[in-house]
Steps between C-alpha positions, in 0.01 A plus 500: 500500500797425238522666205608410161791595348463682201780277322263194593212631339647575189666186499188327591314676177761470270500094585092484433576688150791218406213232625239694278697510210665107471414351164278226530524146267296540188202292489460503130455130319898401382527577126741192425144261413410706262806492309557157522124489329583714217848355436369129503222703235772635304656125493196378355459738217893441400430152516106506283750682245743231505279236425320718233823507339554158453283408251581794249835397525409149385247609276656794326863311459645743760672240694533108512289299662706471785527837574124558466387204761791589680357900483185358613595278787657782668213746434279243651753463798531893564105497494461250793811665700273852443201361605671314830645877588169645429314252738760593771474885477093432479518272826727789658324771380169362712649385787730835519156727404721651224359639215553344128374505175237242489342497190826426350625262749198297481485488111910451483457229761193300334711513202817359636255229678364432122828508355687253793181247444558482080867469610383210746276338236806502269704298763215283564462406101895415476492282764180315365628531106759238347817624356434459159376731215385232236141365547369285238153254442729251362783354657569283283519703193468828562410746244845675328534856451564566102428871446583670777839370528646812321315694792632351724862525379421857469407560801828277681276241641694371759243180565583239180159468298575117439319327794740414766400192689793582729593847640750620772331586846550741779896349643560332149259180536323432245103520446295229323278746326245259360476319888508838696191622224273243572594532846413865580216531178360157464196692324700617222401225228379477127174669392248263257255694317186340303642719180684464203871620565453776231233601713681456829802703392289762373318528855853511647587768274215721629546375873848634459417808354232616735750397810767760357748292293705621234432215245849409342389216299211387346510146341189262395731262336703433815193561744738729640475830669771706675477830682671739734343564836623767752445639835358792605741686712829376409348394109704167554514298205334186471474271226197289409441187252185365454471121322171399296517112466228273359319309763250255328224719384586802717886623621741516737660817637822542676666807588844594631602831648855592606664830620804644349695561768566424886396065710215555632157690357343482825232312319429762220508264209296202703186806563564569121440193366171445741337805436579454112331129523220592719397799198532201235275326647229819588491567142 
């Protein structure tokens, strides 16, 4: 019967113990989802802080206005690149079976979603808004601004608060205001009110006051109104005139409403003047 050789078994054992031993692949989930997650989260909160910024900036004097949209159109950008990244890591994450924090990466995400639709809607309202920033119920003759002219200068209006029938267009072509008005707001016309003007303008007065204007002039003889509006985020300055004309035995009201600066309000002033007209005539 052979034997073994005692150099065989040895080797034999010491070959089962190097087997034994051999490190074996982890199985743990990769950990490369789960920071993709939080640094798409981390993206998003930079970019929520961006776009927070932009209207204190405006608001507060702390910067021009270009550097405030400017401020906010790359906060709103970093917020929909953080939410993309977050998505990713999330779709990783499950089919990986890594672990990451999902109470935060499902509020950060339906936050970015939120944020990357109100950027969506603004894109949507440019394309359908006119590029113009003067909106008037009278073609014609539309109502001039008289007492907030010094404001304006003030405030280095950069739109001229005569009414331009003409104005230079995206590439340098220019834009029949009047024509591209009653294209885009053909609604936009002349209010007539079964009331004495004196009583019209005094309803305007209140109108105005309860919809948040800053009443800059006040004048029954004229049948004239003028007042400041402004936005709520960036507090934009808008400037409002409101005419009171006889109309037989009632009057006529016509209202004009141009921004101080940049083309195009993205219809601002045209929802100004309708909401403003459809109060005159609750009262």
């Amino acid at each position: 019967m052979p034997q073994t050789k005692p150099g065989n078994k040895f080797g034999a054992c010491h070959g089962d113990r190097s087997m034994s031993t051999a490190p074996f692949p982890s199985l743990r989930p990769p950990r490369w989802p789960r920071r993709i997650t939080q640094a798409g989260l981390a993206i998003i909160a930079v970019g929520l802080l961006l776009t927070a910024l932009a209207g204190p900036l405006n608001r507060f004097h702390l910067a021009g206005v270009g550097v405030a949209l400017m401020t906010l159109v790359i906060g709103l950008g970093v917020v929909v690149l953080g939410t993309a990244t977050s998505i990713i890591g999330v779709l990783a994450a499950t089919a990986k079976g890594a672990r990451i924090p999902g109470t935060a990466a499902v509020v950060g995400i339906i936050i970015g979603l939120a944020v990357s639709a109100y950027v969506l809607s603004w894109v949507t309202r440019a394309q359908r808004s006119p590029p113009i920033n003067d909106i008037t119920t009278d073609l014609t003759h539309p109502p001039q601004f008289v007492a907030v002219l010094p404001l304006r200068a003030r405030a280095h209006a950069t739109a001229p608060a005569q009414y331009q029938r003409e104005v230079p267009g995206p590439g340098g072509k220019m834009i029949d205001v009047p024509k591209l008005q009653a294209q885009y707001y053909p609604d936009i016309k002349p209010l007539l009110l079964d009331l004495p003007p004196a009583q019209a303008l005094a309803r305007a007065r209140r109108v105005a006051q309860a919809l948040g204007w800053r009443i800059d002039a006040y004048v029954p003889a004229d049948g004239r109104l003028e007042a400041t509006a402004h936005t709520f985020f960036f507090d934009f300055k808008d400037d409002v005139v409101v005419r009171v004309q006889p109309n037989g035995t009632g009057a006529r009201i016509d209202v004009r409403s141009e921004s101080r600066v940049g083309l195009s309000d993205l219809g601002t002033n045209a929802a100004r003047i309708r909401l403003f007209m459809k109060r005159m005539q609750a009262r």
